[in-house]
Structure formats: structure tokens, C-alpha cells
C-alpha positions as CSV (number, residue, x, y, z in Angstrom):
1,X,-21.9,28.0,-27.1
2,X,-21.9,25.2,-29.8
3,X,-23.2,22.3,-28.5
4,X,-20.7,18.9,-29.2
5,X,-22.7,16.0,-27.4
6,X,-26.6,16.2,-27.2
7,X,-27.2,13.2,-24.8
8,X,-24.5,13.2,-22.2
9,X,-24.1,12.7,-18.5
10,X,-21.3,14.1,-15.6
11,X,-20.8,11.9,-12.4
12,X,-19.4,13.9,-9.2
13,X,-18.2,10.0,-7.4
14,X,-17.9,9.6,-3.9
15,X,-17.2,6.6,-1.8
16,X,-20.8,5.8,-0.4
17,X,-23.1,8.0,-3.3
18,X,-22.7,9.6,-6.6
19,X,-24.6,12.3,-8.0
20,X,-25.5,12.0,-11.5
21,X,-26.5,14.7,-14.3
22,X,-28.0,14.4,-18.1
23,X,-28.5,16.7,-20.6
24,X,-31.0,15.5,-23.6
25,X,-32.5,17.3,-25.9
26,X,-35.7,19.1,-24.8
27,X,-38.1,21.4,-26.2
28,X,-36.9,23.5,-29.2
29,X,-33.7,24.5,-28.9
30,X,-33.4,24.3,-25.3
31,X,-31.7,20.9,-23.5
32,X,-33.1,19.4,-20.5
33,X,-31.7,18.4,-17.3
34,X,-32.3,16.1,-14.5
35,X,-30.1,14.7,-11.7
36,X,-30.3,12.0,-9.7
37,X,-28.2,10.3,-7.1
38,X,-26.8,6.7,-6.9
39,X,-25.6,4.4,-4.6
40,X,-22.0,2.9,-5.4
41,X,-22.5,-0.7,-4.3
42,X,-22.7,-2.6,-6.9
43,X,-26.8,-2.8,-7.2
44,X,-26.5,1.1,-7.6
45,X,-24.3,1.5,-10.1
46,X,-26.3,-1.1,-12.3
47,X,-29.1,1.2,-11.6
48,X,-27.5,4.0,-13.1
49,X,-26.5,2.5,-16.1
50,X,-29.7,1.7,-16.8
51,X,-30.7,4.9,-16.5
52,X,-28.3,5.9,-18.6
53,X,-29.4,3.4,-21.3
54,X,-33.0,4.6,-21.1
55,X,-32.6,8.1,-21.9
56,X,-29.9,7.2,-25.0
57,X,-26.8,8.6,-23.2
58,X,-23.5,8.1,-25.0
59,X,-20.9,10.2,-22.9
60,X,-20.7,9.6,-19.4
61,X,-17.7,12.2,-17.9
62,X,-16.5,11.6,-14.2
63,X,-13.7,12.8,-12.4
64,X,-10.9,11.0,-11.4
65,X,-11.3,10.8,-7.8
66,X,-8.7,8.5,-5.9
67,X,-10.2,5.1,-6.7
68,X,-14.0,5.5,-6.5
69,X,-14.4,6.1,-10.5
70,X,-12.9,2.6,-11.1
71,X,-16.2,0.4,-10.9
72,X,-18.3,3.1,-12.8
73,X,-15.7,3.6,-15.3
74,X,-15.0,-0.2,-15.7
75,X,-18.8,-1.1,-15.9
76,X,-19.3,2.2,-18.8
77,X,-16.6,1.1,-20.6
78,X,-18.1,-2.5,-20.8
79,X,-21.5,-1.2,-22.0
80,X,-21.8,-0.7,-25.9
81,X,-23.1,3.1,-27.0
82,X,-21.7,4.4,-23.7
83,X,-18.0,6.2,-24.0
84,X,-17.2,7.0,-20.5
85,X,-14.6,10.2,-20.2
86,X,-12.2,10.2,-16.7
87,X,-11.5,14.1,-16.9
88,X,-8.7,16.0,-14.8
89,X,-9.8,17.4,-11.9
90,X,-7.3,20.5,-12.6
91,X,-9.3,20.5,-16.2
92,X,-12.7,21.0,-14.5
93,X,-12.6,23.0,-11.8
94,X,-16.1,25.1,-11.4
95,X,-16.2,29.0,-10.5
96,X,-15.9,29.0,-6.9
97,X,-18.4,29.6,-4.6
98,X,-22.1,27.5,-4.0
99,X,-19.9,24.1,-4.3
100,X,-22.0,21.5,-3.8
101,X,-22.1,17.9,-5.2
102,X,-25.0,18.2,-7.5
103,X,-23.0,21.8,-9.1
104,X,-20.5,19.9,-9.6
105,X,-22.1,16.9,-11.5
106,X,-24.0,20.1,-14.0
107,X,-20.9,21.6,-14.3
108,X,-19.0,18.3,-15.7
109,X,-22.4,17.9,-17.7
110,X,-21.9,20.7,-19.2
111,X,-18.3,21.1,-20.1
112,X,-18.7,17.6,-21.9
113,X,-22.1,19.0,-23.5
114,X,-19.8,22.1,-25.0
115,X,-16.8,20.1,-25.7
116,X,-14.5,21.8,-23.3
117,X,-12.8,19.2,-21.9
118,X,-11.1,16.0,-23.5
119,X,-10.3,12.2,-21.5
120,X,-7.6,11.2,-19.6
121,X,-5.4,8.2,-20.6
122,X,-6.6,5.4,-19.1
123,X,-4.8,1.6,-20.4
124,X,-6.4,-1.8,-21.5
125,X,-7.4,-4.1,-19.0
126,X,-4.1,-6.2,-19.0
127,X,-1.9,-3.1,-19.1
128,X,-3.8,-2.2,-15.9
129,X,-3.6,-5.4,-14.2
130,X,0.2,-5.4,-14.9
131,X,0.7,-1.6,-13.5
132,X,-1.0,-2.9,-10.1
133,X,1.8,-5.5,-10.0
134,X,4.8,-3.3,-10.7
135,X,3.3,-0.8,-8.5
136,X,3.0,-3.5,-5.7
137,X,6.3,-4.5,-6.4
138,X,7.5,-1.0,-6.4
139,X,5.9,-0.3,-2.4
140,X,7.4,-4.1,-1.7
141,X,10.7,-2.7,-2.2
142,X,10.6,0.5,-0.6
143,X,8.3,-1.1,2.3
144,X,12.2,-3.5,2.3
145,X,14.1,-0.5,2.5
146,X,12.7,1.0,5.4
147,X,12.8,-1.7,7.1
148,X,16.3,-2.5,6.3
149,X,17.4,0.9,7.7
150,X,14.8,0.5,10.5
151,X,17.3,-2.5,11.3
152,X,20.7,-0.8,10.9
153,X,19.4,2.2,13.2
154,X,18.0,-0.5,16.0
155,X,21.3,-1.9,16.0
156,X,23.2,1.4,16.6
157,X,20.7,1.0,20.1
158,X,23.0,-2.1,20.7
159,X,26.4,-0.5,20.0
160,X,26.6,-2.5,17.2
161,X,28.3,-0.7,14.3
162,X,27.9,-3.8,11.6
163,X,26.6,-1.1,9.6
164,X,29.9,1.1,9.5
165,X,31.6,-2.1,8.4
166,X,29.3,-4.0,5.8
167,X,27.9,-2.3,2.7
168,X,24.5,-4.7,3.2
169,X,23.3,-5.4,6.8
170,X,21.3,-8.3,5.0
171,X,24.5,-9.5,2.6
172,X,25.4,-13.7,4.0
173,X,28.1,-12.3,6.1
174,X,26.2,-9.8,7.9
175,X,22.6,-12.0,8.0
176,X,24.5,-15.0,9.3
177,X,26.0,-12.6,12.5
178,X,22.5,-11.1,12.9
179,X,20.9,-14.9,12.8
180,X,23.5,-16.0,15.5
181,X,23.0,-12.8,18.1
182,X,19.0,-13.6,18.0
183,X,19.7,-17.2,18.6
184,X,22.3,-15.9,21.8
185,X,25.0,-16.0,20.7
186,X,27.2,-12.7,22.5
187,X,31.2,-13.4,21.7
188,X,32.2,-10.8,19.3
189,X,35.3,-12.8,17.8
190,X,33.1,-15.7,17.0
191,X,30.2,-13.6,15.5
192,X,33.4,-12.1,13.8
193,X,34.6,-15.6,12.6
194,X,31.3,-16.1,10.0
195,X,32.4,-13.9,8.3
196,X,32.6,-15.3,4.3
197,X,34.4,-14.3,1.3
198,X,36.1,-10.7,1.0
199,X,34.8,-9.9,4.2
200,X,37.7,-12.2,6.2
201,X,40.1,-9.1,4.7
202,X,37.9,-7.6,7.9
203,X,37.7,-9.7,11.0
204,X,39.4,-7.6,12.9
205,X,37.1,-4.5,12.7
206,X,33.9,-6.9,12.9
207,X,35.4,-8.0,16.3
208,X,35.0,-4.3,17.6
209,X,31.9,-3.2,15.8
210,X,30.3,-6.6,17.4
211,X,31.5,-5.7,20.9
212,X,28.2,-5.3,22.1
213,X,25.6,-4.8,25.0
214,X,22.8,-6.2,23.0
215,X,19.8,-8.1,25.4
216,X,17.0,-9.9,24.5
217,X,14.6,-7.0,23.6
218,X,17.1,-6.5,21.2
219,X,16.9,-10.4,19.8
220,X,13.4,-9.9,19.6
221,X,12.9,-6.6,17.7
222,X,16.0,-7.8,15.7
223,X,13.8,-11.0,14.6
224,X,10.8,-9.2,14.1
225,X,13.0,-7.0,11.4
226,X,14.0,-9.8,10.0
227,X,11.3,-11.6,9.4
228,X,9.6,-8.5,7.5
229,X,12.5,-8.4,5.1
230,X,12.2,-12.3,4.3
231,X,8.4,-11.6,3.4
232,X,9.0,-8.6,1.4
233,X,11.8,-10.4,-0.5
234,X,9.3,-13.3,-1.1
235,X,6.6,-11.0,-2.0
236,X,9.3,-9.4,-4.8
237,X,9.9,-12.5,-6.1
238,X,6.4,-13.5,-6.6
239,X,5.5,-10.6,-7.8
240,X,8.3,-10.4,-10.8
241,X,7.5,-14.0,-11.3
242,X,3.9,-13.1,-12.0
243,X,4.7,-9.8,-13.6
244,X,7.4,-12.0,-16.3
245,X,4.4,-14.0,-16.8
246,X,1.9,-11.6,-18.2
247,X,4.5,-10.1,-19.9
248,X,5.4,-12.9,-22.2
249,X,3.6,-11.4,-25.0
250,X,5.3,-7.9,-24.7
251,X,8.5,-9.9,-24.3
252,X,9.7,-8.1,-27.9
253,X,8.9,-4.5,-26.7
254,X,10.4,-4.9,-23.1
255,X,13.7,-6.4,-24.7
256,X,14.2,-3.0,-27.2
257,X,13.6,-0.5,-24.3
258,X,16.5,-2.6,-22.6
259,X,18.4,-1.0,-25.5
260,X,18.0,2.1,-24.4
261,X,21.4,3.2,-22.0
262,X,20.0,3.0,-17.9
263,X,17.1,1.2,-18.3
264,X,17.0,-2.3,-16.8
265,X,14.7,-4.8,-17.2
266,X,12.8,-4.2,-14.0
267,X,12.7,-0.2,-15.6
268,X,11.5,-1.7,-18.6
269,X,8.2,-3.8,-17.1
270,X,7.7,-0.5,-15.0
271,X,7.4,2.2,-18.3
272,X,4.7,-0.8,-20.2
273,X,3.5,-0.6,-17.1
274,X,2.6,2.7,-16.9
275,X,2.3,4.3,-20.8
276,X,1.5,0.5,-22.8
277,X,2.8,-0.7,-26.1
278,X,0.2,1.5,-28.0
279,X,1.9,4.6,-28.9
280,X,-1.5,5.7,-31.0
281,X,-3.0,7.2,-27.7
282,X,-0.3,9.5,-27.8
283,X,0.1,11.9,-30.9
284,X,3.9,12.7,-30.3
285,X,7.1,12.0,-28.0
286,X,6.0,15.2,-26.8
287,X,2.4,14.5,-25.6
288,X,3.7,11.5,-23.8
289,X,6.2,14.0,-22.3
290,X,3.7,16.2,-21.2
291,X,1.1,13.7,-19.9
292,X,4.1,12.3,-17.7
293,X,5.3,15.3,-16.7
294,X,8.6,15.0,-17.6
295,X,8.9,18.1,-19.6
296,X,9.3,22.1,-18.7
297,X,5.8,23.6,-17.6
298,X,4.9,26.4,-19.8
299,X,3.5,29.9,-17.6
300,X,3.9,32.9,-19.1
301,X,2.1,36.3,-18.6
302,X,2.9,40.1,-19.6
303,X,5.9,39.0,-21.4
304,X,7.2,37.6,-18.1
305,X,7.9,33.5,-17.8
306,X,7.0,32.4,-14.5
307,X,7.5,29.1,-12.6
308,X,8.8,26.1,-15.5
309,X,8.5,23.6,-12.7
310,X,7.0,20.0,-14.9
311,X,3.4,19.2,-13.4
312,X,2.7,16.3,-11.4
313,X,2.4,13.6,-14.0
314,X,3.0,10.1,-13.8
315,X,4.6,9.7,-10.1
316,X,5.1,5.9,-10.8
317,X,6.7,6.5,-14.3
318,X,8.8,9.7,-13.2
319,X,10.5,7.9,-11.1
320,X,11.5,5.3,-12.7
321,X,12.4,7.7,-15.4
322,X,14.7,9.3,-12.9
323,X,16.3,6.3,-12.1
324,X,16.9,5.1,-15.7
325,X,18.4,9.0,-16.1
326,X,20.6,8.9,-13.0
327,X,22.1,5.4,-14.1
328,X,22.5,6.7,-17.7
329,X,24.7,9.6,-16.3
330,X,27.2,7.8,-15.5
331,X,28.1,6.0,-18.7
332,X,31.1,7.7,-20.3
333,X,30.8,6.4,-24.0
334,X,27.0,7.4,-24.6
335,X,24.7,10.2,-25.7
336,X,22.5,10.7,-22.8
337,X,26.0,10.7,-20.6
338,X,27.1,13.6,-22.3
339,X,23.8,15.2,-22.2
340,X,24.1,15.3,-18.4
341,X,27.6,16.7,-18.7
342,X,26.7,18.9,-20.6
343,X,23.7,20.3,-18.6
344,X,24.7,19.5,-14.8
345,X,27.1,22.7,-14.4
346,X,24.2,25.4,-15.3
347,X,21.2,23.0,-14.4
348,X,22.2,21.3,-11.6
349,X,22.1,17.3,-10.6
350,X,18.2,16.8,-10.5
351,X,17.4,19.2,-13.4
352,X,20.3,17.7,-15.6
353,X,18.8,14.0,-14.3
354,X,15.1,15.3,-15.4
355,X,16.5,16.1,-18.8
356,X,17.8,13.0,-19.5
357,X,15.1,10.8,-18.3
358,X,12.8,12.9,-20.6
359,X,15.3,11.9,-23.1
360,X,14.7,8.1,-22.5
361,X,10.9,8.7,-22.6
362,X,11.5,10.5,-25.9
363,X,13.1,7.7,-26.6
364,X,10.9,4.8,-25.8
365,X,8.1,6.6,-27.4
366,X,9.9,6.1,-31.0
367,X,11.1,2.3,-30.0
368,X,7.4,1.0,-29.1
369,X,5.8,3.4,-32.0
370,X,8.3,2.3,-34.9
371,X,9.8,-1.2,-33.1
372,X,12.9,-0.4,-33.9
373,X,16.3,-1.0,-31.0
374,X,18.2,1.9,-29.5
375,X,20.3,4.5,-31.9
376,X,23.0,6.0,-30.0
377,X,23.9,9.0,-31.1
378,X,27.4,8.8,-29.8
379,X,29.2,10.9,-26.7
380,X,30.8,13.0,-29.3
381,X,27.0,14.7,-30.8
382,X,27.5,17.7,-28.8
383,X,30.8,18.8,-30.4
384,X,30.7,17.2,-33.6
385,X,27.1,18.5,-35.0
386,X,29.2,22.0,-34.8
387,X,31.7,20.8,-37.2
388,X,35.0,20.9,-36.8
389,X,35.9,24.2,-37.7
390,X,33.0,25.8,-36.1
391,X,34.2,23.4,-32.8
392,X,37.7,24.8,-33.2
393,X,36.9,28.9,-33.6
394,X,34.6,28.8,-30.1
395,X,37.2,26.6,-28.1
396,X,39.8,29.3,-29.2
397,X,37.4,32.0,-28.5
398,X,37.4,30.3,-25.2
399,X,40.5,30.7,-24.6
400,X,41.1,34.3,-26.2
401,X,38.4,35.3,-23.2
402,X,40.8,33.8,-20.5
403,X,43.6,36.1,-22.0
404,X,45.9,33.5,-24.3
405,X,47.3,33.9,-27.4
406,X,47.4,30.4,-29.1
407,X,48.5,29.4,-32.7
408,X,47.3,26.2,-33.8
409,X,48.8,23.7,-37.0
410,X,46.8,20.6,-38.4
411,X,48.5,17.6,-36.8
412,X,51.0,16.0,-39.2
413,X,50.3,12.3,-39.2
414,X,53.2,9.9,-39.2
415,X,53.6,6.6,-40.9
């Protein structure tokens, strides 16, 4: 095989020790190889790029191995005339058979050596540091949500049913009750009586869901609950406080994907987050599609298409995707509503919901690449890129299938 890179390396990482191979040019025509094995402390992975420097490597692949390729990759990517690669591990995998750590650090070797394998996406430093704060943010608030239906199920241990009558067991109504039953107080009908706003419409149910046998395990554990929603709320809010803050200078690019039908603010920070502002790393809509997974996999053999299930992707970003696309189904007045429509009857909810957050991606891509606002194509694109008369001749097929005769006259317009 043609030989791409003459002096490169491949790391198989671990969380104590890294093996460490490199190909350089040998005698005649023939490369040589050696491998060695690093620590990953700190003093170690100096070490190694050292070594790397001394024998004139310039492309260092690793594979992306839960966090333990951060520190190499960070320190590589800091050194001048080294380009580190993080490679796929479904792009790399080895025949099987004799695995062992140093075949695998050859094997990466050589599939960068033959230019079999190309580097995985990997954002600038401030891109990074914001995804680790919407992805905190993002475990804050589902961390909140367990806990807040840890609480409503605890209660149900109590015989209180505040959950069957509030929409939000932490709303003012409902947190005021739960406040006064830790601090003792037990009378129903004057839990019943803080209730605030709309919710006076229903002192009389609270009075029997508050009917209760609840003790002071219960006032306890209930406290407890409590107290671990307060810090995750606080932990939210600090969070999007800091998050706002490094975002100031994406401010623009975070307002135009608010354009976009479903996506929110929060949505917004999230996609940066996860893709940047740089829409050169990605040739087309389509490669950012695919990288996310938010697009149809493509298995086909013997004439036979297998499995289209998308590929694991972006978890982070899919999901918000998922979310923008559910909230975008609902609208009534835009495109990607009637694309869900459209697709839900044959497709079903979470297929049709897939669709459409692809859509938004799709989407997003052209905003940041051109920075240009939202272009609605309109509820009505389904129907009216048929034209009219086209429109009209398959909605009377329609209807010739279901066994009706119908006559039809342009509609005389009155003054």
C-alpha cells in the first residue's frame, strides 16, 4: 500500500499506561518500528512527547477512549509540527484475534501510516469549555427531575395525593404545603388554606388529598428531597449565568438559531455547544447530519437494505435535536409542523420527531455557515410545490379510489 505519512505514531491510552508506536523511515524502502510504553501522569506524557519530537513525528493517532485521550490530545495539539488525530474506535477496529495493547497501538500506526482512517471532530478550547457547562447543566436538570418524582412517589408512602391535584409538586402552592408538613404542621384544611392564586378554585380537593398519616420519617426524607432540588436549582442558575457569559461573543449566532421554529434559547447554547460556530469543519448540512446521527443509516447487501437505524452520534446534541423537533410539531402555521403531519401517520411519533429535528440541524448548519435568520418555507410547501392543478387531479384521484363521483367548478368570487 501507498504510504501517506512517513513519521507517524498510534497511542492505545489507558487510565494508568499508554502504549506508544512510530513508524520512520528505515533502511531502503522499508519503515521502522519501535514501541514503547508511557505513563499517563503528567511527567509521562511529557516524556512521550519528547520522544515524539526527537524522532520528527508529525501525526500522533489515538483512540477516543472515554476521557483518557484528553491530556495527550490537549498537550499534542499545543505542540507545533505535531497534528494529533482522535480516530473512531468503530473506524479502527483490528482483525480479531492476538489483541493485545501493543497490536493495537501498530495497528493505529499503521492505518494512519496508509491513510486509512481520517480525525474525528474535536471543538476549540472555548467551545469545549462551554459544552462541559451545558452538559453539566443538562445532568443538573435531569439529576432535578428524578428527584422531583422521587418526591411525589415518597409522598404517595404518606397518602398524600398533592400530586393528583397540582401540575408541580414544587409550584408556591404545593412547596409552601410541603414546607409546613416538615415543620409539623398535620391539619389538612389549613395545609389546604395556602393555597395561592388559581389553585383556591381547589381547596376543597387539597383538603382530601392532604388527609394524611404522614410521621416524622416522612418530614425528614421529605426535607432531604427538598433540599436537593434547592441545590440543583441553584446549580442551574449558576450554570446558565456562566454559560450567558462565555457566550457573549456568540450572542449573534445563538439569537439566529432562536429563529429557527422549537428551538429555545437554552436549545440554542446546547447545539454551539456541541457542533461550534465554524461550519468549515463540516463540508455539508449533510456531514453534520451524519456525524450527529441524525440522519438514516445506510446498510445494504445483495440488493437487500437492511437495518436504516441512525448511528449513535452526538447523544448530547440528538437530544436536544429531539426536543427542538417535538416542540416544532406542534406549531400549526410552519414548515417543519407540516413535515411532521405529514410523516407521523406512515413513520410514526419518534421517526416523524427524528425527521424534523434533522430538519433543524439542516437548518442551523446554513444559519451559522451563511448568518443569515430563519426562512420559513410556509405550512402550505407540501401541497403547493405540486401546483394547483397537479394538487387538484391527486385529491380527486383520492376520492375516485374511495368510490365518488365529484364534479368540481372554479369558485366564482363575489364583490
Amino acid at each position: 500500500m501507498d504510504v501517506f505519512e512517513e513519521r507517524c505514531a498510534g497511542v492505545d491510552l489507558g487510565k494508568i499506561e499508554c502504549k506508544v508506536c512510530i513508524r520512520v523511515p528505515g533502511k531502503g524502502k522499508r519503515s521502522r518500528r519501535e514501541v514503547r510504553t508511557f505513563s499517563t501522569m503528567c511527567d509521562g506524557l511529557l516524556e512521550l512527547r519528547d520522544w515524539l519530537l526527537e524522532n520528527e513525528i508529525t501525526r500522533v493517532g489515538m483512540e477516543a477512549t472515554t476521557s483518557y485521550w484528553k491530556p495527550l490530545y490537549y498537550l499534542l495539539d499545543a505542540t507545533e509540527g505535531i497534528e494529533p488525530w482522535l480516530l473512531n474506535a468503530q473506524h479502527i477496529k483490528t482483525v480479531p484475534g492476538r489483541k493485545t495493547d501493543v497490536r493495537d497501538c501498530e495497528w493505529i500506526c499503521r492505518l494512519i501510516e496508509h491513510g486509512l482512517v481520517r480525525p474525528s471532530f474535536v471543538p476549540p478550547r472555548d467551545i469545549r469549555q462551554l459544552r462541559d457547562l451545558t452538559r453539566y447543566r443538562t445532568e443538573t436538570v435531569r439529576d432535578r427531575a428524578r428527584d422531583v418524582y422521587r418526591l411525589a412517589m415518597f409522598l404517595e408512602d404518606a397518602g398524600i395525593k398533592l400530586s393528583a391535584v397540582v401540575s408541580d409538586n414544587t409550584g408556591r402552592s404545593a412547596r409552601s404545603m410541603l414546607d409546613a408538613l416538615v415543620a409539623g404542621e398535620r391539619d389538612p384544611q389549613v395545609l389546604a388554606g395556602m393555597a395561592l392564586g388559581r389553585m383556591l378554585e381547589k381547596v376543597p380537593l387539597l383538603n382530601r388529598a392532604l388527609t394524611n398519616s404522614f410521621t416524622d420519617h416522612h418530614a425528614f426524607m421529605v426535607a432531604a428531597m427538598l433540599r436537593a432540588i434547592d441545590q440543583a436549582d441553584a446549580r442551574i442558575a449558576q450554570l446558565s449565568q456562566e454559560i450567558a457569559r462565555q457566550l457573549q461573543p456568540l450572542q449573534r449566532q445563538a439569537e439566529l438559531l432562536t429563529t429557527i421554529p422549537g428551538v429555545s434559547l437554552v436549545l440554542a447554547q446546547v447545539i454551539i455547544a456541541e457542533i461550534g460556530v465554524d461550519m468549515s469543519r463540516f463540508a455539508t448540512a449533510g456531514h453534520l447530519a451524519s456525524w450527529a446521527g441524525m440522519c438514516p443509516g445506510n446498510n445494504e447487501s445483495a440488493g437487500k437494505r437492511m437495518s436504516g437505524r441512525t448511528r449513535h452520534g452526538d447523544t448530547w446534541l440528538k437530544t436536544a435535536l429531539y426536543m427542538a423537533g417535538s416542540s416544532a410539531a406542534r406549531m400549526k402555521t410552519t414548515y417543519l409542523g407540516a413535515q411532521f403531519r405529514r410523516l407521523v401517520p406512515h413513520r410514526g411519533v419518534k421517526r416523524a420527531t427524528v425527521a424534523v429535528g434533522h430538519s433543524i440541524l439542516v437548518a442551523a448548519w446554513h444559519i451559522l455557515h451563511d448568518d443569515v435568520p430563519y426562512r420559513d418555507l410556509g405550512a402550505d410547501h407540501f401541497t403547493s410545490r405540486l401546483g394547483r392543478e397537479r394538487q387538484t387531479r391527486r385529491l380527486l384521484a383520492q376520492l375516485a379510489a374511495l368510490g365518488h363521483d365529484v364534479t368540481i367548478a372554479p369558485r366564482q368570487d363575489t364583490a
